[in-house]
Every structure is written in structure tokens, then in C-alpha cells.
N, C-alpha and C positions, 0 to 999 in steps of 0.2 A: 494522597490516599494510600490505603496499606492494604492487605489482607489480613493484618492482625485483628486479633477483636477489639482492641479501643481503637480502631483505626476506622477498620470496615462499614463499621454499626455498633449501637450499643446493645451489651449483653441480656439477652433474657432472664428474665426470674426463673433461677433454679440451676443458675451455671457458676462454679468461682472459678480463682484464678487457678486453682492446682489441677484444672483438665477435670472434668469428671464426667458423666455421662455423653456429654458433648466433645469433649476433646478426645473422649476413648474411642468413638465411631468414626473420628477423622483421622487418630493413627492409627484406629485395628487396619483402614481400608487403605495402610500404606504398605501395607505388606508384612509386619512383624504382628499386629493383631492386640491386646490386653487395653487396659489403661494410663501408659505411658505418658508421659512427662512430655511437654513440648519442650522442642530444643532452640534454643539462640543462637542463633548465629552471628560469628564473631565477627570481626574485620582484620583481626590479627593474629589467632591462632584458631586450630579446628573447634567446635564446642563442644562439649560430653553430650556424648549419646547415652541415652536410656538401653539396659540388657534388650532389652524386647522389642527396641525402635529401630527402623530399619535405616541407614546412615544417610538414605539421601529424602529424606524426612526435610521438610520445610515448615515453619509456620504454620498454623492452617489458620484459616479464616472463618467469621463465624456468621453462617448465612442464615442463621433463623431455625432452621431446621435441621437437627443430627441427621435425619435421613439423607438428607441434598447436598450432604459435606462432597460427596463420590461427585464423579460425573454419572448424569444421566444413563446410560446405560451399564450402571454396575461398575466401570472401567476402574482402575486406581488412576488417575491423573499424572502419579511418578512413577509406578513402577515399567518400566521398558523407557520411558521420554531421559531417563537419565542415568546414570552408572552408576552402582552402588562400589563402596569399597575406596576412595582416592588414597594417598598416605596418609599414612597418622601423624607424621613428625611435622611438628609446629613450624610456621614461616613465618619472620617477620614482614614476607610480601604478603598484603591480603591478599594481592589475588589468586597466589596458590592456592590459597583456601578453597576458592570456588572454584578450581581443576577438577576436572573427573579424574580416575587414573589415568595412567599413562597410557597413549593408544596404542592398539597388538600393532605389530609390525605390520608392514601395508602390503598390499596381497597383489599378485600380479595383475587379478584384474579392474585395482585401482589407477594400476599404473600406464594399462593400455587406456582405459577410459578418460584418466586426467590427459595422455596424449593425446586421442582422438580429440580433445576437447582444444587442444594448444594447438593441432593441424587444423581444423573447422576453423578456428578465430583467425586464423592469420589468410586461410584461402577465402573467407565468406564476409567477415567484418570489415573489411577494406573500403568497399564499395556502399557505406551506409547501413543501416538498420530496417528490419523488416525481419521477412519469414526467416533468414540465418540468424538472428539471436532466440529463436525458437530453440532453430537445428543443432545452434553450441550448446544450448542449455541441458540438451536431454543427455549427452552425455555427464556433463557436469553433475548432473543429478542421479547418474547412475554412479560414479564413485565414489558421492557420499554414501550412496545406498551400497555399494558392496565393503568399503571402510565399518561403516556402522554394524554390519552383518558379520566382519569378522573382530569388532568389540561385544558382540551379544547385546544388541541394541536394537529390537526389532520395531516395527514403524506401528504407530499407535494412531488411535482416530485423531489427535490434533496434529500430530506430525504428518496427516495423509493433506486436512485441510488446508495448512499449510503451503504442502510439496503443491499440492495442484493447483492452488487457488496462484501461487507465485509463477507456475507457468502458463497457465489463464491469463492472466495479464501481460506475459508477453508474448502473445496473440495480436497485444492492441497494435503494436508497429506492426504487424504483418496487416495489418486492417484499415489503418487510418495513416492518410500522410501527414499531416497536422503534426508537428515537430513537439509542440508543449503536452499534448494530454501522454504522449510518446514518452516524454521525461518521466510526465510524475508515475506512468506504469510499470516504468522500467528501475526507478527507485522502490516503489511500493513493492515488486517484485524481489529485489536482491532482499528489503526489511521480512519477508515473508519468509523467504529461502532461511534466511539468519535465524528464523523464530521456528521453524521446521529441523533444523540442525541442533538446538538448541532448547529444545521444548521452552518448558517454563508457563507457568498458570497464575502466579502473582502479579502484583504491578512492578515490581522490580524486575520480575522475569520476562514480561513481554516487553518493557520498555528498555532495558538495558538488553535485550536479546539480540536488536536488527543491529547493534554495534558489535556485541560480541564476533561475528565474522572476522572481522578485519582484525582482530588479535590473534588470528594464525594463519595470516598474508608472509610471515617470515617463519613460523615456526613448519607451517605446513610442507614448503618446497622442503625445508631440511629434514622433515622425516622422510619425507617420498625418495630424498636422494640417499637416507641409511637406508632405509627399504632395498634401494634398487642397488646397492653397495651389497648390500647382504646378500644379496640373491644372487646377481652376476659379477660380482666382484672375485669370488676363489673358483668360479665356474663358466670362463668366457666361453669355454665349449657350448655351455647352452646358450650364448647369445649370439654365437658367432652364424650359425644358421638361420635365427631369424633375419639378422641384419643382411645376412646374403639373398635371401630368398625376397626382402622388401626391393631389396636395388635390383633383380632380375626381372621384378615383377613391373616395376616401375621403367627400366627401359623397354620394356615389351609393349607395355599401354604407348611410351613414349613413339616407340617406332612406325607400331601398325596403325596406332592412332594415325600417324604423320601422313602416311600412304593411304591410308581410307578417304581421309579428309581430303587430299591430291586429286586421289580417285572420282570422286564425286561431290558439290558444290552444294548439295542437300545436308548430308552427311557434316560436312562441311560446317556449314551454318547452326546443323544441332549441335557440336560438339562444344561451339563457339557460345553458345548461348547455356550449354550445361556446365563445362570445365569453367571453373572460376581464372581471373586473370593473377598470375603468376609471372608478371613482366620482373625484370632485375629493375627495371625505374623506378618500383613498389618497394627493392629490396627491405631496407631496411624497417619502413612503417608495418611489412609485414613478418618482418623479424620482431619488433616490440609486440604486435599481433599474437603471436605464436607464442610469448614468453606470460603475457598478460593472461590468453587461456589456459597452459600451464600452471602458472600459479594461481588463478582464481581456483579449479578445479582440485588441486591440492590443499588445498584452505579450506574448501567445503568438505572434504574427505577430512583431514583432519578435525574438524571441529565436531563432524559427523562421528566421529572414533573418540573425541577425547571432548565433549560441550564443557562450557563455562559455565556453572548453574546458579546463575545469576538470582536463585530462588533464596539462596538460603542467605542474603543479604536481608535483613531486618528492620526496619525504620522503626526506630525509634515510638513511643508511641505518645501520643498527646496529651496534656494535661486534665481530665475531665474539671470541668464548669458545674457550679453553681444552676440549677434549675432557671433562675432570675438573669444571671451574668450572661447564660447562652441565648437564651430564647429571646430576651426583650430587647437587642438587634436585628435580632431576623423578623419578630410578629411586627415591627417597626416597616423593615424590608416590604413584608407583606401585604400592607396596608398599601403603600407606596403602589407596588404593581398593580392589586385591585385598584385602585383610584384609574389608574394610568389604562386600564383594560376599558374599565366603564367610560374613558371619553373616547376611546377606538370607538368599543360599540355604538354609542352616539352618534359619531359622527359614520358610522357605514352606513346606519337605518337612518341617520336624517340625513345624509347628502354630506358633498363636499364643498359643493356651493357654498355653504354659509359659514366653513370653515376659511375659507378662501377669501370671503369677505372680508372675514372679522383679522384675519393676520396680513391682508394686502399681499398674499404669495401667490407665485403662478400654481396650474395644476404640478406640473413638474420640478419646481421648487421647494416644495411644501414632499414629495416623496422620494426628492435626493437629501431633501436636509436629516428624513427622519430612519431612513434605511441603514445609512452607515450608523447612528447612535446605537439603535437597536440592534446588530451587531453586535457590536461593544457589550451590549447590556446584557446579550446573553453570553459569552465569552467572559463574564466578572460573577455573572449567574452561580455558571459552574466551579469556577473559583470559590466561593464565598461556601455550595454547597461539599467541596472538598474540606476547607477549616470548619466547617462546621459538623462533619462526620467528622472529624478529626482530637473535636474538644466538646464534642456533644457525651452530656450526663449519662453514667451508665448504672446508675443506682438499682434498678430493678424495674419492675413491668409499669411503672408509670413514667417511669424515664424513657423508657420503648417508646411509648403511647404520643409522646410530646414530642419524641422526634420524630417518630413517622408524619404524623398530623401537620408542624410547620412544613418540615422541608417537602413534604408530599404535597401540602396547597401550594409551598412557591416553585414545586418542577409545574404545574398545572399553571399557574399564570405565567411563567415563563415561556410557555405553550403559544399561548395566547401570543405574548411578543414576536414570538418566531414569526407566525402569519401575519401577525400586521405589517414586520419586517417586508417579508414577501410581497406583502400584498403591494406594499409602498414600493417597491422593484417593480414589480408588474405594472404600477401606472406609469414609470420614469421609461421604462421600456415603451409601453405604448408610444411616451411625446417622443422620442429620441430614438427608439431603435435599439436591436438585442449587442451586443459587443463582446469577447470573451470575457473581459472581468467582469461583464453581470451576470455573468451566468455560471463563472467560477462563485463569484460569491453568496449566489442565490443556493448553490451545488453546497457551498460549507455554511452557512444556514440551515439547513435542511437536516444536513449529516450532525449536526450542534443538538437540532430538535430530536435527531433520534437516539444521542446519548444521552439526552434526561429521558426518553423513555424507558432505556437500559436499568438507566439509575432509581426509576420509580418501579420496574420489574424487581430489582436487585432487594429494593427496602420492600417489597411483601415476599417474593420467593429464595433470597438469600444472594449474596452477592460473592458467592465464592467463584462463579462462571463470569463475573463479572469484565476484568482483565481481559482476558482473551475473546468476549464477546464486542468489547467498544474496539479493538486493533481488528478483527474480521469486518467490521460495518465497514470501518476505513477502507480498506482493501477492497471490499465490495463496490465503495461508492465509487473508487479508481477508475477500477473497473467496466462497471456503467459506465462512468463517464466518459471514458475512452472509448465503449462500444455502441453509445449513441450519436459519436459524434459532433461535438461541441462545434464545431468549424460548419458543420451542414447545418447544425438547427440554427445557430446565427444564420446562414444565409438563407434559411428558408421562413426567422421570422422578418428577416425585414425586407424579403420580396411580398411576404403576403401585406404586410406594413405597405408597401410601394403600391399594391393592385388596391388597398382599402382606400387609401387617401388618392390613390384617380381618380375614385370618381365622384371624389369633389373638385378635381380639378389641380391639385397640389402636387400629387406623384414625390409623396419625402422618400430619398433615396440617399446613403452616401453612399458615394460611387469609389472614391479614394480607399476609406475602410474596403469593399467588397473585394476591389481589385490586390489587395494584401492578404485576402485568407488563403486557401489552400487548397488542393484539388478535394479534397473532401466537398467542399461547396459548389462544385460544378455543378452537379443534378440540380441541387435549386436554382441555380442563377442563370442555368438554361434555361428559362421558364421566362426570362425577362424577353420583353418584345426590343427588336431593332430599331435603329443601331445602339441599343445601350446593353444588348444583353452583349456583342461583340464587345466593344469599349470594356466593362467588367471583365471578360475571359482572358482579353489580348496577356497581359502580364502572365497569367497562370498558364496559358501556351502555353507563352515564350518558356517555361521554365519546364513543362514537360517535356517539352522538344529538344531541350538544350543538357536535361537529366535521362541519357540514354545508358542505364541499369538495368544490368542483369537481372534473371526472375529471380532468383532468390535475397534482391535487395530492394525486389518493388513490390509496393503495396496495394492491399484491390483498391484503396482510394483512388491510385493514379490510375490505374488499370480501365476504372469505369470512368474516368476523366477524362482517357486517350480512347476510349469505344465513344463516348457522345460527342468529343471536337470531330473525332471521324464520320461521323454523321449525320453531322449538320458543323461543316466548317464556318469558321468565321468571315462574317459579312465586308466586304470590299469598300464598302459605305463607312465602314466605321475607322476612319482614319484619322492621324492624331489633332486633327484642326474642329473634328466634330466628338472624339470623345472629349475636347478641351473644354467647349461650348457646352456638354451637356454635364460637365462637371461645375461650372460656374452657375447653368443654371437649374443647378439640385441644391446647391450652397446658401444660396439666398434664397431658399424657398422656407 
């Protein structure tokens, strides 16, 4: 999909192609104002700009409404998220193209911050992940913001959503020990960071943006170091004082630190637990440490100073269809799902019973076999409704009318599949128990369901918000995910699974899975009666006990892991010949 208008949607009665009442209200609100020309953007040389149109002009997109072209609060969308003015002179690289100008020279308090950012990485990242990839970030993020501030690049409502939302997510190591929800927050974050540096409102620009970063991982360090050439290069006098006044200051903590700590064994113990370790047997991992903060924080600074506006990339636009040629695959499509919906309903209101008869499946056969399809089907869904914005008729108001109409009843039966999807999870959970991959996939089910409701907002109020509102739900769902806890609600649905089925006498438990998750899972699985709730903890101990991390590398997961084994230690009863016994017989139950 595009933002273009044969892309995005098809055009309303009373729009042509030369811009006219609708395309003047999307570039007056770009900052030059009249009824200018949209401009094309090339892949190989810059494209003519309109007198009137202001250079960093993009496409616009046509959301139904000339008033909803803006963002919602009046804002221009480009003006401040991007640098007007790049060079004029033609590149055979396209990607010049999409260069801002060249970024202002880097400002000294670029230079301390991408530092502070290279000294935090190599004393704090050593020792794992938690509250210090918070503490390196905030630096990081003030060098883009003082880079950006001396390009005249002032930070805008997407670029705020952005900055925060990507350091909101790395909160979740500082919160959960759980290693996976940890990955995907810490990628969602950097993709955030990238879309924050780099504004962008199309789908070229939010999807080509989380990349854009790493295209000045080399350009970056080399301007920081002309930067820092320019500055104290013809004037060592003014470096020569701070670099003195760092190393005085630094034997002085060294010394009296040393004697304090001597002195008193309290003292002692604080200093051990706040000063991160700085052993020479770390040397060098903490040298690669130091150079990796370095340059990440330079690379956000520069792209901060100089974004890649991956906006004015143009897709091509699709060939509009025949009324008959578009529609009678999809009304085809249509039928299909209605049919497919009405035997759901069926079978909810008349039971599963007779469902079960008539195909000879177990209850949990019949809703592993139909979950993963259903997946799939919404996943081809959104495919199918992409080529179909894509090559959908754009004649005038009854070609509107026909594409609202199809593609709007099949995001609503699509609807439908989501939850039966689910639903069919929920029973497979019941027989078998919650595990991370069903509740990762239950997680992007969900998040699939709420970009066709995007996409059905987009086709009544306009889809120019579109782009950057389906990359925020992403983000958001990360998020969540990471701040509910995936690792604890698995262990606390299939403890309450274990307390439902005692008392019939069965007690399903898998013991092997529980004893693999992570201290996140402790609160629930404290809850299991002896000796099984020991036999489940024993492994997750051993691994607190044996993970002795400083605070600012440990997370409240462990933290409230290490307060409940401390008070209520594990049972003496639960020794390896009876948690063997009570894993055999959870197995063949």
C-alpha cells in the first residue's frame, strides 16, 4: 500500500489528477500554501519542485476528507520532522536523494553526551541487561536532541511519541527477567528510536525508517570526529584543562574511595554494590563496550542532524480494474467467509458435541487443527485487502461506494475469524495448558484484528494517519506484552489449570515446562502445594543464586523471586528422587 491516492483509496467525485481543491489543502498545510503541483519523487535525480511548494513536500495521500489531509491538531506533519533545503545537484546514488542537507557541525554538547553514552555502556552493559540499557539510553537520546537542535530541527508531536514510547519499552528489562519479551522490546525500541530520528508519515517512511539508523553507524563516528578535530584540533589549550582536571578528579574518587572503603566495611559494601566492575579481566569486552556506546550515540546524533526522508520515495501506483475484473474475486472471497462464519455460529449455539461426532476429532484436535489455518487466513486477509486498495476502480462516487461496501463487509467477517481463531486457542489451552507460543500467537492474532480495525477507520475517516497509527499499535502491543508478563501468566494459567482438574482427581501439570520459565513465574508457582511447588522452583533457585548481579543489571522480576524463596525457602522433602516421581506421574496423566 501507498499513500498515494490510487494506492491509498480511490478518489472521490470532484478530485482530478492535476491537485485541485483537495491537493491545494494538503500542500497549502505543508508550508508554502496555494494550489501547487504534487511533486514525484525520483530514485535518481532530485524532482522539480513547484515555486510555491515547500522542498520537503511528499506525496500526500487522499483520506476522504481535504480537511483531515493535516494531522489532527492543525500540526503540518513535515514541517519541523524533516529539513527543508538538501542540494540541488543531481546523484546518480538515489540515496542522496533522500539526504537532508548536510548536518551543522556537531556541538560540544553532542560530544560529551555520545561520551557519557560510550562510558555508561562499557561500566553498566557488561553485566546483562535491565535498568542500565534505560541509563545508556537517556544519554543517547539527549545527543540526538541537542544534534537536531543545532540543525533547527525542533521535536514534533510524532517525534515526542516516538522518543518515549521507545524508552517505555526499555523499562521492560528493567521489569521482567524473561529473556524473549526482553528481545522483542529492545528491538521495537531501537525500530521507534529510528522512526523518532527520522520522522516520516507514509508507508515508505515508517517502514523504511527503523532501517534508516544504521546508514549512519559509519558516517556518524566520522563527523563527530571532524567535529571534535575542528574544535580542539588548532586549540589544545582548551582541551588540555579538561583532560587534566578529568584525571585529578578521577585519582581523588580513586584514593579516598580506597581509604573509606578500608575504613569502614558498610561503606565498603555500598560502594561495591554502586561502582560498577571495572576488572582489567573485563578489559577488552569493556573496550568493544565503550566503542559500541560511542558509535550508536553518534549515529543517532547524526541522523538526528541530517534524516534520511525516506518519504519522498514514491510507489509506483497500480493499474485501476474494471468494476467486474476487481469486485467479482472479492464478492466471490465474501461469500466464502460468510458461509464459513455461519457454521462457527452453529456450532457455538448448538454445541461442540455434534461437531465432534460427525468428524471423529478430540475436543483438542478439532481447535489445534483450526487455529493455525485461521491465522494464515487472516494474514492473506490483509494481503488480498492491500492488492485490492491497490487496483481498486477509481472512476468516481460509485466506484467509492463499491469499494467501501466489499472490502468493509470482508474486514467484518474477517472479524469474525479472529475470534473464532481465539476462541479455538482457548479451548486447546484448556486440554493442554497456556505455553509461550500460544500466547505469542494469540498476542499477534489480536494485534492482526486490530489492523483491519485501523483499516476500516481509515476507509470512513481517511487513511492519511494510517502508517504511523498501524507501527504505534505494534509498539504498543510490545509493550503490553512485556509489561504483563508472558512468563507469569503462563505460570499462573496452568497452576489454576492444576487446582481445576484436582478436584477431579487428575492434577494436569507439566512440571518440565514450569521448571524452564523464569523468575517472572515465581509468584504463581509459589501457590503450588508440596513437594511440587519446591521440585518446580529448584532450577529457577539454582539460577538466582548462581546470577549474583549488581542493581543496576537486575530486574524487579528477580528481585520479587529472591523476597519470596527468602520467605518461604524450599522444602527438604523435595529431593531429586521425588521431583523425578512426581514428573512421571504428571506425564501420564
Amino acid at each position: 500500500m501507498s499513500d498515494t491516492p490510487s494506492e491509498a483509496e480511490p478518489r472521490k467525485p470532484g478530485t482530478d489528477d492535476g491537485g485541485g481543491a483537495e491537493g491545494s489543502a494538503v500542500e497549502g498545510s505543508g508550508g508554502g500554501g496555494g494550489a501547487g503541483s504534487g511533486r514525484t519523487a525520483a530514485l535518481t535525480k532530485k524532482p522539480a519542485v513547484a515555486a510555491d511548494e515547500p522542498e520537503d513536500a511528499v506525496p500526500a495521500s487522499y483520506s476522504g476528507d481535504a480537511a483531515s489531509e493535516g494531522d489532527a491538531d492543525g500540526d503540518d506533519p513535515d514541517r519541523g520532522d524533516v529539513d527543508s533545503g538538501y542540494p540541488v545537484a543531481e546523484s546518480a546514488w538515489w540515496f542522496a536523494d533522500l539526504q537532508a542537507k548536510p548536518p551543522a557541525p556537531v556541538r560540544p554538547a553532542t560530544l560529551w553526551a555520545a561520551l557519557a553514552t560510550g562510558v555508561l555502556s562499557m561500566l553498566l552493559l557488561a553485566d546483562g541487561l535491565a535498568l542500565n540499557l534505560l541509563l545508556v539510553a537517556i544519554p543517547a537520546a539527549l545527543a540526538a536532541y541537542y544534534a537536531a537542535q543545532a540543525a533547527g530541527r525542533g521535536p514534533r508531536r510524532w517525534t515526542l511519541v516516538w522518543g518515549v514510547g521507545g524508552l517505555a519499552l526499555l523499562a521492560v528489562p528493567a521489569l521482567r527477567d524473561a529473556d524473549w519479551p526482553t528481545f522483542l522490546a529492545v528491538v521495537t525500541a531501537v525500530a521507534a528510536g529510528s522512526l523518532a530520528l527520522h520522522g516520516g508519515r507514509t508507508w515508505t517512511g515508517v517502514l523504511f525508517g527503523p532501517i534508516g539508523l544504521y546508514t549512519a553507524v559509519l558516517t556518524g563516528p566520522v563527523w563527530g570526529w571532524r567535529g571534535l578535530r575542528e574544535r580542539f584540533g588548532g586549540a589544545r589549550g582548551n582541551l588540555g584543562p579538561v583532560l587534566r582536571a578529568l584525571a585529578v578528579a578521577a585519582v581523588l574518587l580513586l584514593v579516598f574511595g580506597a581509604l573509606f572503603a578500608g575504613a569502614d566495611a558498610a561503606f565498603a559494601d555500598l560502594l561495591g554494590g554502586l561502582i560498577p566492575d571495572a576488572s582489567v579481566s573485563g578489559g577488552p569486552w569493556h573496550i568493544v563496550l565503550l566503542v559500541l556506546g560511542l558509535v550508536g550515540a553518534l549515529a543517532a546524533a547524526h541522523t538526528a542532524a541530517s534524516p534520511v526522508q525516506w518519504d519522498r520515495i514514491e510507489v509506483p501506483p497500480g493499474r485501476e480494474r474494471g468494476r467486474v475484473e476487481w469486485a467479482l474475486p472479492l464478492i466471490v472471497l465474501v461469500v466464502l467467509f460468510a458461509a464459513f462464519n455461519a457454521v462457527q455460529l452453529a456450532v457455538l449455539f448448538g454445541g461442540y458435541d455434534t461437531v465432534l461426532e460427525k468428524t471423529g476429532q478430540s475436543y483438542a484436535e478439532y481447535a489445534r487443527q483450526g487455529f493455525w489455518q485461521l491465522l494464515l487466513v487472516t494474514l492473506l486477509t490483509l494481503l488480498v485487502i492491500v492488492f485490492a486498495l491497490r487496483w481498486a476502480p477509481r472512476g468516481g462516487a460509485r466506484d467509492w461506494t463499491l469499494v467501501r461496501a466489499v472490502l468493509g463487509t470482508l474486514c467484518v467477517l474477517t472479524l469474525v475469524v479472529v475470534a473464532s481463531a481465539v476462541r479455538r486457542m482457548d479451548m486447546y489451552v484448556e486440554a493442554y495448558g497456556l505455553t509461550r507460543l500460544r500466547i505469542s500467537v494469540v498476542t499477534v492474532e489480536l494485534w492482526l484484528a486490530l489492523v483491519i480495525l485501523l483499516i476500516m477507520a481509515g476507509g470512513v475517516w481517511g487513511a492519511r494517519w494510517l502508517p504511523r497509527a498501524v507501527i504505534a499499535s505494534a509498539a504498543a502491543g510490545v509493550l503490553a506484552f512485556g509489561l504483563v508478563s508472558p512468563d507469569g501468566l503462563v505460570a499462573e494459567r496452568n497452576v489454576e489449570r492444576y487446582e481445576a482438574t484436582s478436584k477431579d482427581g487428575e492434577g494436569k501439570f507439566d512440571v518440565d515446562y514450569a521448571r524452564g520459565l523464569s523468575a517472572d513465574a515465581v509468584p504463581a508457582l509459589d501457590k503450588l502445594e508440596e513437594p511440587l511447588r519446591s521440585c518446580v522452583l529448584k532450577p529457577i533457585a539454582r539460577e538466582l543464586k548462581k546470577d549474583n548481579k549488581p542493581w543496576y543489571a537486575t530486574s524487579w522480576g528477580e528481585v520479587r523471586a529472591r523476597g519470596i524463596l527468602e520467605d518461604r525457602p524450599l522444602s527438604a522433602e523435595a529431593d531429586w528422587s521425588e521431583c523425578l516421581r512426581l514428573r512421571d506421574e504428571f506425564q501420564y496423566r
